[in-house]
C-alpha positions as a printed NumPy array, in Angstrom:
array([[-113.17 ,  -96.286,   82.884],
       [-110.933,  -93.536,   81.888],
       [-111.524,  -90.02 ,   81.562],
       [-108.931,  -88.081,   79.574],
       [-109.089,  -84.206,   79.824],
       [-107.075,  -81.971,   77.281],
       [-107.563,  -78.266,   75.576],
       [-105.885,  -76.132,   78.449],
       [-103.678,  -73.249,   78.025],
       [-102.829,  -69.835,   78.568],
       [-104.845,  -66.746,   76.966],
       [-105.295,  -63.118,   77.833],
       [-108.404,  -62.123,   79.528],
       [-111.402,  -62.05 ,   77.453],
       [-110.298,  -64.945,   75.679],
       [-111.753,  -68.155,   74.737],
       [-110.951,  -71.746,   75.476],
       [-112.358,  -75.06 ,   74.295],
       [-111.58 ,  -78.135,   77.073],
       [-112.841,  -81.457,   75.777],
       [-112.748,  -84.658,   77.712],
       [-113.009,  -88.232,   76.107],
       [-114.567,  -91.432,   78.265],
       [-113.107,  -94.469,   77.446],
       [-114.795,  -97.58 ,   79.381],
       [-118.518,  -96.589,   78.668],
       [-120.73 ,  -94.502,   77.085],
       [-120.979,  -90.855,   78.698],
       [-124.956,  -91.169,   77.239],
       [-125.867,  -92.891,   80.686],
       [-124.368,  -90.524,   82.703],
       [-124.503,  -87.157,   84.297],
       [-120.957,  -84.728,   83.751],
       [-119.727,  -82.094,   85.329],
       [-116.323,  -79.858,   85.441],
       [-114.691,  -78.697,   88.497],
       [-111.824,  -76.382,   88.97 ],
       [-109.252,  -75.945,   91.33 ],
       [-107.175,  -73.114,   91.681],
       [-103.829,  -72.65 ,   93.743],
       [-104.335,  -72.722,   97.559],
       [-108.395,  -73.211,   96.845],
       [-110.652,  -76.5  ,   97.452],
       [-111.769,  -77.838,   94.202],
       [-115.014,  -76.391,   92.711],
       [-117.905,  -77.522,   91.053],
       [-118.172,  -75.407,   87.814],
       [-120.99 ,  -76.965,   85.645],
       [-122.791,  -80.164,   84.684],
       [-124.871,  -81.419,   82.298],
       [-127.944,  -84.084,   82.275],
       [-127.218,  -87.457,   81.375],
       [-130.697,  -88.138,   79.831],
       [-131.199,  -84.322,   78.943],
       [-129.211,  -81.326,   77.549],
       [-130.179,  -79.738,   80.862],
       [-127.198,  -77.582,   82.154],
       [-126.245,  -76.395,   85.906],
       [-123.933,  -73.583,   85.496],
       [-121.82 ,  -72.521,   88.625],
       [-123.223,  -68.571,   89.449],
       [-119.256,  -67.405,   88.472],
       [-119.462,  -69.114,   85.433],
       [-122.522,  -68.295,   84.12 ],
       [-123.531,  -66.78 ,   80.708],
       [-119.626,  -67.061,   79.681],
       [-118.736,  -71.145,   80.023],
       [-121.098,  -74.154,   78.297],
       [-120.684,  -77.477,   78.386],
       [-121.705,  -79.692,   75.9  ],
       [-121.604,  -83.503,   74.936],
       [-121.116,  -85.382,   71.85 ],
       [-121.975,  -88.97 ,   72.256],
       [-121.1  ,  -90.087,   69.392],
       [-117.093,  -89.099,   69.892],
       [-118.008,  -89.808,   74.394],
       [-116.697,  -86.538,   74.809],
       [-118.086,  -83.442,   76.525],
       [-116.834,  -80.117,   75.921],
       [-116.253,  -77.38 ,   78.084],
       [-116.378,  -73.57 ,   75.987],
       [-114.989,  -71.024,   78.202],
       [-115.969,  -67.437,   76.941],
       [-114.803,  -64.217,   78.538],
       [-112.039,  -65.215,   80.295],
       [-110.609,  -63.519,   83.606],
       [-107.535,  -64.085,   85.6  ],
       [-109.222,  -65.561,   88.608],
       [-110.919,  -68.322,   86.406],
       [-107.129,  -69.57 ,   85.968],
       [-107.077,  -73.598,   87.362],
       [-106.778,  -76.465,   86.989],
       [-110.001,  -78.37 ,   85.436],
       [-111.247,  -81.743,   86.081],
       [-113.952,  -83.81 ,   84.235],
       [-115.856,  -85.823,   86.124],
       [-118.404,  -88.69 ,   85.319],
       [-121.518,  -89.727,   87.447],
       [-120.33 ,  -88.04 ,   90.177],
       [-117.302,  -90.271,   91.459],
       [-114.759,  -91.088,   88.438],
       [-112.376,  -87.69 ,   87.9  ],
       [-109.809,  -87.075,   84.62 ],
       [-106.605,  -85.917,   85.255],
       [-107.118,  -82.43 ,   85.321],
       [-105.949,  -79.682,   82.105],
       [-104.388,  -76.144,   83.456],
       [-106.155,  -72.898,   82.087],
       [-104.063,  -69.641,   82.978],
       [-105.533,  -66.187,   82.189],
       [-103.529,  -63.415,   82.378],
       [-104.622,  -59.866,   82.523]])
């Protein structure tokens, strides 16, 4: 199982970025996914997830209203929208599927 994260990049606040992250291995339908983030110095944190049965979301307070995830099954990808961007949402972001396999992580910088 692979999980293969891409879409980072830098943008001014109040910007918009679109991460997407393909499974390889299996199909993302049976499973729960989630993003974390982990900025310089910080633990990694859990940023939002989404059903694997449902399109249920679980937004992070910090992130809420302004980032969506999503999930196309038929391309196994999920998709992470970030809206309203501010500097201290700059990190590194992670995929992660059923709650133990990670991706390799995509940078997001937002500078003010």
């Amino acid at each position: 199982v692979q999980l293969q994260a891409s879409g980072g990049g830098s943008v001014q606040t109040g910007g918009s970025l679109r991460l997407s992250c393909v499974v390889s291995g299996l199909s993302l339908s049976d499973y729960a996914m989630s993003w974390f983030r982990q900025a310089p110095g910080k633990e990694r944190e859990f940023v939002t997830a989404i059903e694997y049965n449902s399109d249920s979301t679980w937004p992070a307070d910090s992130v809420r209203g302004r980032f969506f995830i999503s999930r196309d099954s038929a391309k196994n990808t999920v998709y992470l929208l970030m809206n309203s961007l501010k500097p201290e949402d700059t990190a590194v972001y992670y995929c992660q599927l059923g709650g133990y396999v990670w991706g390799q992580g995509t940078q997001v910088t937002v500078s003010s």
